[in-house]
C-alpha positions as semicolon CSV with decimal commas, in nm:
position;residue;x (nm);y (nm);z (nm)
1;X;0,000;0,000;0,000
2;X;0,291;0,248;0,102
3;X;0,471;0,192;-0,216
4;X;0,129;0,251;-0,436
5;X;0,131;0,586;-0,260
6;X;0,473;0,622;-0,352
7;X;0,465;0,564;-0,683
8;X;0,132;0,817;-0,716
9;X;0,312;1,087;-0,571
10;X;0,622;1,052;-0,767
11;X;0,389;1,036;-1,101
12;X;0,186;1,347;-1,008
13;X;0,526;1,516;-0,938
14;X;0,635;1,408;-1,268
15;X;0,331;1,558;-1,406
16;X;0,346;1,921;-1,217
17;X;0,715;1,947;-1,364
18;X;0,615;1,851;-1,704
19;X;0,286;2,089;-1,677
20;X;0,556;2,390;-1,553
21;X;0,795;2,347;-1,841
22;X;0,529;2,294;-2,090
23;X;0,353;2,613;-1,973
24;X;0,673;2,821;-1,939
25;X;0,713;2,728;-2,305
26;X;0,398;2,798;-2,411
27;X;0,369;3,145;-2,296
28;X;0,722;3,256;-2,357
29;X;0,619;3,153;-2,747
30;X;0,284;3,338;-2,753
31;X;0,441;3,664;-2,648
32;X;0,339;3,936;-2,960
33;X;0,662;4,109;-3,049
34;X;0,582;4,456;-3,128
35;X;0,688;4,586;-3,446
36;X;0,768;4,936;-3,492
37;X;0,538;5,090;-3,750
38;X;0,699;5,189;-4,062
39;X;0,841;5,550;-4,082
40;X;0,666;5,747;-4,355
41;X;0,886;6,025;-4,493
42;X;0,736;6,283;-4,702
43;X;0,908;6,518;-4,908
44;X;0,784;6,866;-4,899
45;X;0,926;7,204;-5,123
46;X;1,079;7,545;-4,935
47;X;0,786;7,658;-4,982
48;X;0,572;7,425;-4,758
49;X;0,807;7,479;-4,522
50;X;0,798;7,843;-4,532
51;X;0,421;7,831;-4,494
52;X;0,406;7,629;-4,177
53;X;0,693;7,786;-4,039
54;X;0,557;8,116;-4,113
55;X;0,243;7,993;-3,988
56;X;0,336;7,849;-3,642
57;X;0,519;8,210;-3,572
58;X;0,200;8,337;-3,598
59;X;0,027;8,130;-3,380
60;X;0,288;8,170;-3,097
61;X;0,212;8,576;-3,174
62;X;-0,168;8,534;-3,120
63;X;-0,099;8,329;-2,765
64;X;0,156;8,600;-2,693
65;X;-0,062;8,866;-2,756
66;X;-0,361;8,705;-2,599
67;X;-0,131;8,602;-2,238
68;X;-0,029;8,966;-2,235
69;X;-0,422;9,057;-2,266
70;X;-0,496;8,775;-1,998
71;X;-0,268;8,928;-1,776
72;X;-0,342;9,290;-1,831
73;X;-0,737;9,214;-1,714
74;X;-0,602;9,008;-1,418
75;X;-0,391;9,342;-1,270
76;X;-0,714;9,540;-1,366
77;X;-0,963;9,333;-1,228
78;X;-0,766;9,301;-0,871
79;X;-0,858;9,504;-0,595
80;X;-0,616;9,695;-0,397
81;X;-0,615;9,588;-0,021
82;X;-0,728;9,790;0,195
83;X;-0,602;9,887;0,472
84;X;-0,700;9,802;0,797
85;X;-0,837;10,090;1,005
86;X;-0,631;10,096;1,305
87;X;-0,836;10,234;1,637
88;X;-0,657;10,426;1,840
89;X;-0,681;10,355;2,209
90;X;-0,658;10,653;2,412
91;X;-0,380;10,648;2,651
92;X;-0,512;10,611;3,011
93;X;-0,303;10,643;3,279
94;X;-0,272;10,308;3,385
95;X;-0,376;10,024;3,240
96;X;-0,335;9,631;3,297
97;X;-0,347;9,383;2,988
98;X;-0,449;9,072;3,023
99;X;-0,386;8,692;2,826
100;X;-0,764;8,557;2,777
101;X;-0,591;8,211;2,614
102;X;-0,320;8,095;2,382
103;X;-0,472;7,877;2,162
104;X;-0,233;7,632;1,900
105;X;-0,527;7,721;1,577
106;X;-0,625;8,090;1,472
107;X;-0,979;8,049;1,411
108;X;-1,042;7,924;1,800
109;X;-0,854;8,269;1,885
110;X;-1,113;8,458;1,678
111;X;-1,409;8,258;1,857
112;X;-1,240;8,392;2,193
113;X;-1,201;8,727;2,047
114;X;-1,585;8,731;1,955
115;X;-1,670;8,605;2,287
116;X;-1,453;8,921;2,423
117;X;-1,595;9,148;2,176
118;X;-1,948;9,080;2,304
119;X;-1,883;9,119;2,666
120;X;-1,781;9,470;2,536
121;X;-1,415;9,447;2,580
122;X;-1,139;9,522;2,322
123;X;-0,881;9,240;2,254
124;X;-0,598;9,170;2,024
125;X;-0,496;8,851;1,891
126;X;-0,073;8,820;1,892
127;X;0,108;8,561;1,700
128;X;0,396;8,437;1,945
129;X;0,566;8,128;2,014
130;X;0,376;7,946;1,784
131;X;0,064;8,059;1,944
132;X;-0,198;8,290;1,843
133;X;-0,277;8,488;2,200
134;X;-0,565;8,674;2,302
135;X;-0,484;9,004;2,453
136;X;-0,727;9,308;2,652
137;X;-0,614;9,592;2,762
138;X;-0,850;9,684;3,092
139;X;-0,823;9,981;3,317
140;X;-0,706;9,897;3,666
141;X;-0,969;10,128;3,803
142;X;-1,220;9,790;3,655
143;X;-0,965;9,527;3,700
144;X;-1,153;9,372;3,948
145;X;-1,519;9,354;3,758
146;X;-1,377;9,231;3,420
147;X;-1,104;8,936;3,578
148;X;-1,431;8,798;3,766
149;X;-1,593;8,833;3,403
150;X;-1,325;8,695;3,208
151;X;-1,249;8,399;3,459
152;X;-1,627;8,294;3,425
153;X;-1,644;8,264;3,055
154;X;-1,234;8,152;2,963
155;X;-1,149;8,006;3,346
156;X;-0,827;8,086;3,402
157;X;-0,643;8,431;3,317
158;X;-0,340;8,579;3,316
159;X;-0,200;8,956;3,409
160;X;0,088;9,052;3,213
161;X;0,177;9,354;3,314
């Protein structure tokens, strides 16, 4: 019994190896070789050649003209920036500013600076460190009033001078 098994595994061993070599050669022979198409050469007078050259330099003319036309209504049709209006604080005697947050993304500095805005404060956002930090400038006559506000709605606050 052992040696029938034998004998069938060494056949369908036989077999595989035969089936590999005879598919190897198989698809190595159907393998299209690509042929170059044939080169067709024309012959053409000066005076073709003249044409299309004369022809293609005034086609690069017309783009030339019409990128310089392109670019003319792009300057015209972009607005000037304006410029910011600045608003002057008037200088009080003494004054305390204080850091409302640092925050690592701009736009949750400008949710602060609403927040600020509508409690009727004036802040400024400075870029520092990596950090975009919200600023107010409070009287120290009022210091008291507006840390008590400020801690309520942002927590915890800093003086900086």
């Amino acid at each position: 019994m052992k040696g029938y098994r034998i004998v069938l595994l060494v056949g369908l061993l036989v077999a595989l190896i035969f089936f590999y070599l005879g598919l190897n050669e198989w698809i190595y022979s159907n393998k299209p070789t690509a042929n170059p198409p044939p080169i067709v050469y024309k012959e053409r007078s000066k005076e073709e050649m003249r044409k299309e050259l004369a022809e293609s330099i005034k086609l690069k003319e017309e783009e030339k003209g019409k990128e310089e036309q392109r670019k003319q209504n792009i300057v015209k049709n972009t607005k000037k920036p304006e410029k910011k209006k600045i608003n002057k604080v008037k200088k009080v005697k003494k004054t305390k500013i204080i850091q409302v947050g640092a925050f690592s993304k701009e736009k949750n500095a400008k949710v602060a600076l609403k927040k600020i805005a509508n409690m009727g404060y004036t802040a400024i956002i400075l870029r520092e460190d990596g950090f975009f930090k919200v600023r107010v400038k409070i009287e120290e006559d009022k210091l008291k009033d507006a840390l008590t506000k400020l801690r309520k709605v942002f927590g915890n606050v800093i003086i900086i001078r």
